[in-house]
Steps between C-alpha positions, in 0.01 A plus 500: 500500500784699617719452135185537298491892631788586305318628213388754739728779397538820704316816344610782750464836492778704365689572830629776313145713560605485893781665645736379785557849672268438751630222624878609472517532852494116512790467270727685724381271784590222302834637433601570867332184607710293232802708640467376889347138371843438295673592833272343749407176306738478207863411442648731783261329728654160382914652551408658816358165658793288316735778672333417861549144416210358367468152333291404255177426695506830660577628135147308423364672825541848406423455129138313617403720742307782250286192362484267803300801708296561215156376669554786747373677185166302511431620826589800432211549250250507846681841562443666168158637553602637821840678452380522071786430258727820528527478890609149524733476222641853657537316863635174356785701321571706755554211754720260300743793451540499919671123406797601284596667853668159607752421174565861472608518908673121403708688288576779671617274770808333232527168713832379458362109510123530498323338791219240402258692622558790279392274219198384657396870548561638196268143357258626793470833315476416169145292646400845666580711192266194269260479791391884463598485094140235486320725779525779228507291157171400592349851389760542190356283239117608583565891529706528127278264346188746652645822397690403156263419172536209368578684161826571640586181783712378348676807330580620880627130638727453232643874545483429885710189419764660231530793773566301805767246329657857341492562853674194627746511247582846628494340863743251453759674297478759795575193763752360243706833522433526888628159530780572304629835650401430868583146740211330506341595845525839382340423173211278678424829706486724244291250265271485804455815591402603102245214538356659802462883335349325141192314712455869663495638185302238359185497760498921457452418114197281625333729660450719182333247300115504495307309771189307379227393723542195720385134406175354709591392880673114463432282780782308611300128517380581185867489303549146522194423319568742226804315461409191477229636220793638323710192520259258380282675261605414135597851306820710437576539820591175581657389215725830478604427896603136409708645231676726717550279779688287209662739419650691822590177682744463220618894452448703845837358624684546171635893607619393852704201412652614218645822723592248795637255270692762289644611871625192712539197231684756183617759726363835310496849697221665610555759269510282164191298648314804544584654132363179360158553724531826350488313149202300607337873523566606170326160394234605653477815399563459179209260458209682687600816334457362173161324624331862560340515166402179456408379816112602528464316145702193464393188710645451795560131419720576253657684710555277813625251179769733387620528916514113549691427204752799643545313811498144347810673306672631846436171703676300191778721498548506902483099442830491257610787717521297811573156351800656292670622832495878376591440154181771405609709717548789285139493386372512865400902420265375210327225695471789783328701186276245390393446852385835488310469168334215636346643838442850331271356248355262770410764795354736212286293364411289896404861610282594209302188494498469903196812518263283289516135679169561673226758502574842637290422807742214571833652378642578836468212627573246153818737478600410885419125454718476185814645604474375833461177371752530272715660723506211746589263253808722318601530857533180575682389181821726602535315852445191380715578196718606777514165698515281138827762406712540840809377527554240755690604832524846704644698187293701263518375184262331173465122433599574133382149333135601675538870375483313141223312590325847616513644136411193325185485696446865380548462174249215507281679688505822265479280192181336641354820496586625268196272344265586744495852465293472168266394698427861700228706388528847510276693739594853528207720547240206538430517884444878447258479230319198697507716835310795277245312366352344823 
């Protein structure tokens, strides 16, 4: 039923009749938020915790944590109506920045030989910081897709997305340089301390976007249920969540171990590992910039088609990467590139097609069950990944032969769907137009 919907071809209104200066406000949020997430979640994250002496399952830990408390989100949708969309976002924001408090006061410390509790703060943290992250998230999703018209949806996620990995690229070649002209304590602090000053900036830029009027009041015993509904009731919604589920247990660890492999088994600096991160950026940016005017009129399955055959490409070369011993080794920055290609084109078309799962009446809350869902599950893949990968004995360190067997699962995975993504049906606009005719 699913497959036979293909024919179904979007017809969407120009998105150039609708500008995106209202809603600009939002793209500098999304700037300064991708600024302190690179820090506070990305590749420094994963050198600062490696520098405190992590080993691979804490590695797992701290890369899990922003999709293992990802149901916090659900129950965050009972607030909504109460605080209203702005407010909570606003508070959520505000809260996690309190977090990056404990590496930046780590750092400023310089332990000669850190203690082991310093690592099991700084992991402590990074759960606060992803704790308050869903406590906001939860009104994200609901408030642009309420405010922005559909004309232009996807127009303004795929900027959001080219702006925040320009952003990152920016970010990293910034903690490159730091990292190269400062020891690394020093560095961390700085790093840290820029984080903490871009989620200021970025929660001020919040509060000049438009607010729009709260959902209905959610009772708490009554989320389950809707679940459930969701889970089990045949429609896009469930087959697009078993295709990302596929698809993230094989790709949301891909980032970390690469970094923490690139660090403790081949011995790269911080500084060249963060230029290639930087690389990963300008894959991404160069693909959602050149999605913009196509985006609102191409379908999405197409789309998602053209990402999974980028990352079937990345996980096969990673695979003759690791097997060889290094012998690739000067192609790592164009793996690092098509990495980015692959989640640009992904997240822009996930967050365009995310708005129309469910009727607007139900979007808050189908939004919250599908990324907490799916968050739980590409949480757990990096620390189990973790436990399959770490070397044996007290010593940080990869299990190389299982490393392999990591990207040949991927590429399997990706080439799987690859197949399955003809069968998504393109939806954009259809809850809206069902939600004005009742």
């Amino acid at each position: 039923m699913l497959a036979g919907s293909r024919e179904n071809e979007l017809e969407a209104p120009r998105a150039e009749a609708v500008g995106l200066r209202p809603f600009r406000a939002g793209l500098v949020f999304g700037v300064f938020n991708g600024f302190t997430w690179m820090i506070g979640l990305g590749t420094p994250m994963v050198l600062f915790a490696e520098a405190l002496g992590a080993n691979a399952v804490q590695i797992g830990l701290v890369t899990s944590f922003v999709y293992l408390v990802l149901p916090v989100q659900v129950l965050a949708t009972a607030s909504l109506a109460t605080l209203g969309y702005r407010r909570q976002m606003v508070m959520g924001w505000w809260l996690r920045a309190l977090f990056l408090l404990v590496p930046l006061s780590l750092a400023l410390a310089s332990p000669e030989r850190p203690a082991p509790w310093m690592v099991n703060a700084f992991v402590a943290s990074v759960l606060g910081f992803c704790v308050l992250r869903a406590f906001g998230t939860a009104a994200h999703m609901p408030w642009m897709a309420a405010i922005l018209p559909v004309a232009v949806r996807g127009r303004f996620f795929a900027t959001d997305q080219a702006l925040t990995a320009g952003i990152g690229v920016g970010t990293l070649l910034v903690c490159a340089t730091l990292f190269e002209r400062y020891p690394g304590w020093s560095a961390f602090a700085l790093v840290y301390g820029l984080a903490l000053v871009g989620g200021i900036v970025a929660v001020v830029s919040l509060m000049q976007l438009p607010d729009a009027p709260p959902p209905e009041p959610i009772a708490l015993r009554t989320l389950p249920r809707a679940a459930l509904r969701l889970y089990v009731e045949p429609g896009v919604f469930r087959y697009y969540l078993g295709l990302v589920l596929i698809g993230w247990s094989a790709s949301a660890a891909i980032s970390a171990f690469t970094v923490y492999y690139l660090r403790v088994e081949a011995g790269l600096p911080e500084g060249r590992i963060l230029s290639y991160t930087a690389i990963q950026f300008a894959g991404s940016i160069a693909a959602t910039w050149s999605l913009r005017a196509a985006i609102d009129r191409v379908p999405l399955r197409r789309l998602f088609q053209l990402s999974m055959a980028a990352f079937l490409g990345v996980e096969l070369f990673w695979l003759f990467e690791v097997e060889a011993g290094g012998a690739l080794r000067a192609w790592v920055p164009i793996a690092f590139f098509g990495l980015g290609v692959a989640g640009g084109v992904s997240n822009a078309s996930h967050t365009t097609l995310l708005p129309d799962l469910s009727s607007v009446e139900e979007r808050p809350v189908a939004i919250s069950v599908f990324q907490s869902t799916l968050g739980v599950a590409a949480g757990l893949a990096p620390i189990l990944w973790g436990l399959v990968l770490k070397e044996p004995g007290p010593h940080p360190g990869l299990h190389v032969d299982r490393f392999a067997g990591f990207f040949a699962f991927g590429a399997a995975a990706h080439a799987l769907l690859f197949v399955l993504y003809r069968g998504l049906p393109d939806r954009r606009g259809v809850a809206v137009q069902r939600a004005e005719t009742v």
